[in-house]
N, C-alpha and C positions, 0 to 999 in steps of 0.2 A: 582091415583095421579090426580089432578084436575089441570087444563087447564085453564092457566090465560093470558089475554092479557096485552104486559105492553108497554108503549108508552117511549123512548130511546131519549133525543137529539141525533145528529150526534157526540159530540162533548162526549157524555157516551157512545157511541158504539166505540169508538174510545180509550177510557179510559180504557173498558173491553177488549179489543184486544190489549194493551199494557201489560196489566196487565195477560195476556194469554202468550205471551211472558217470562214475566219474573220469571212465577212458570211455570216450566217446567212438573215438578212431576205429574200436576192437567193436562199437555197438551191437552189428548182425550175430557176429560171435557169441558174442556174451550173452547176447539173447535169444540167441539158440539153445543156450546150456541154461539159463534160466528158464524158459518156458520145457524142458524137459525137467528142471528141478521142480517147476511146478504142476508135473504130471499132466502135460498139454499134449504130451508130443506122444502119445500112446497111440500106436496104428492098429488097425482093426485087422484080424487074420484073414489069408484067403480064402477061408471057408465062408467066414463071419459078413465076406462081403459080399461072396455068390449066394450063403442066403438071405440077404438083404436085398440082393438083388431080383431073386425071385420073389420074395416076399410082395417087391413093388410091382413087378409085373402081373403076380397074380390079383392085388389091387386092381390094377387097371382092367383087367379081365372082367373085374365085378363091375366098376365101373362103366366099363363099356355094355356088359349085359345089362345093367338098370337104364342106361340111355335107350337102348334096343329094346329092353323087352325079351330077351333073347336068353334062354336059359346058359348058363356055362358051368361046368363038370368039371374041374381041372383031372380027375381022373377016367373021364369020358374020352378016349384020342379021337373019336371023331365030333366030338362039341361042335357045334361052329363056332365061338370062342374058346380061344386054348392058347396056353404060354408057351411059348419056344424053350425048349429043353439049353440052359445055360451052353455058351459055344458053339450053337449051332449056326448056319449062317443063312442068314434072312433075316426079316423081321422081328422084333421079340414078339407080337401078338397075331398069332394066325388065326384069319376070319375064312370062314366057308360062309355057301350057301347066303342065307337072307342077310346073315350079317355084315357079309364083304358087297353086298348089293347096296345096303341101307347105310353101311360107313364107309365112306371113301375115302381114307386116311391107314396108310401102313407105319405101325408105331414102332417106335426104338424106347427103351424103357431106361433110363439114368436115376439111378439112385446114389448118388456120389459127392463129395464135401466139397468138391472143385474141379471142372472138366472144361476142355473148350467148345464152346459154344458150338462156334463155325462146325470144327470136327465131328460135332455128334449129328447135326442137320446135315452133313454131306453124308455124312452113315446111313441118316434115315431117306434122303433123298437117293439113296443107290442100292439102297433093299427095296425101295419103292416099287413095284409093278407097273406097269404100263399102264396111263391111264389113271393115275393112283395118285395123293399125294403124300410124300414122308413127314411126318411133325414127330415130335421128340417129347415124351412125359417125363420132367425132371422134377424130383425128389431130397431135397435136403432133409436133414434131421430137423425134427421140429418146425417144420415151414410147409408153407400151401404146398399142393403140387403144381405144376404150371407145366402150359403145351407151349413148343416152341417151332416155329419154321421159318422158310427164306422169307422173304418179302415179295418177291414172285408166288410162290405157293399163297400169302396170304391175299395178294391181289389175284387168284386164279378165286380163289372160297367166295370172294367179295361179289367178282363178276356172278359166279352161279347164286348167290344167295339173291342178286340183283337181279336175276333173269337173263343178263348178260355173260348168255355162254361163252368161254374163250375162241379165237380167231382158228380153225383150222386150218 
């Protein structure tokens, strides 16, 4: 389907969004071309979204090194914190040495408007290490960051915070 720019008075964008209204049946339709009339529907470029995506990751970098204590270089490759090169396949946040000792959590970094949930915890749960557990640092525009994982993993954190190591 070809991609046509088409230029709207105010006064026909306003004519379509009545008219959006009053056939009800056509609603999703109509308000797909309405919220593109209203400049809703602008997607962000590939580039725009691998560096947003870095962007967040090396947040968490910082992050993680203020929790530790733990200096981080993102131009250092041997830091013990350091951001996984976009694509790569493992974790987003690679920890050495004292780091990966004193945080036992392998991270997957989501910076993104709408993802599945399930999907990104099974990603960070299978980049996970042995021994390890996967949680997911999710990022919306304008909103807290937030860590995510199974409910298994969060009853594994609960037992060690508890003293109650898991069952081997």
């Amino acid at each position: 389907m070809a991609r046509r720019i088409v230029s709207l008075t105010d006064e026909e964008i306003e004519f379509i969004k009545v008219l959006a209204l009053e056939h009800p049946e056509e609603y999703s339709r109509v308000r797909k071309l309405v919220d593109k009339l209203n400049g809703s529907q602008q997607r962000i470029t590939r580039a725009s979204a691998k560096g947003k995506g870095r962007s967040f990751q090396q947040w968490v970098c910082r992050w993680v090194s203020e929790l530790l204590g733990v200096p981080y270089v993102q131009s250092d490759d041997s830091c013990e914190i350091h951001s996984r090169e976009m694509g790569q396949h493992g974790s987003d946040i690679v920890l050495r040495g004292e780091a990966r000792k004193r945080f036992p959590f392998d991270i997957e970094c989501k910076a993104v408007k709408g993802m599945s949930l399930q999907a990104a915890v099974d990603q960070a749960e299978a980049n996970a290490a042995d021994c390890r557990w996967g949680c997911v640092f999710y990022k919306q525009t304008n909103q807290k960051p937030l860590v995510i994982f199974s409910l298994e993993t969060f009853g594994k954190v609960c037992k060690r915070l508890l003293g109650r190591e898991e069952d081997k």
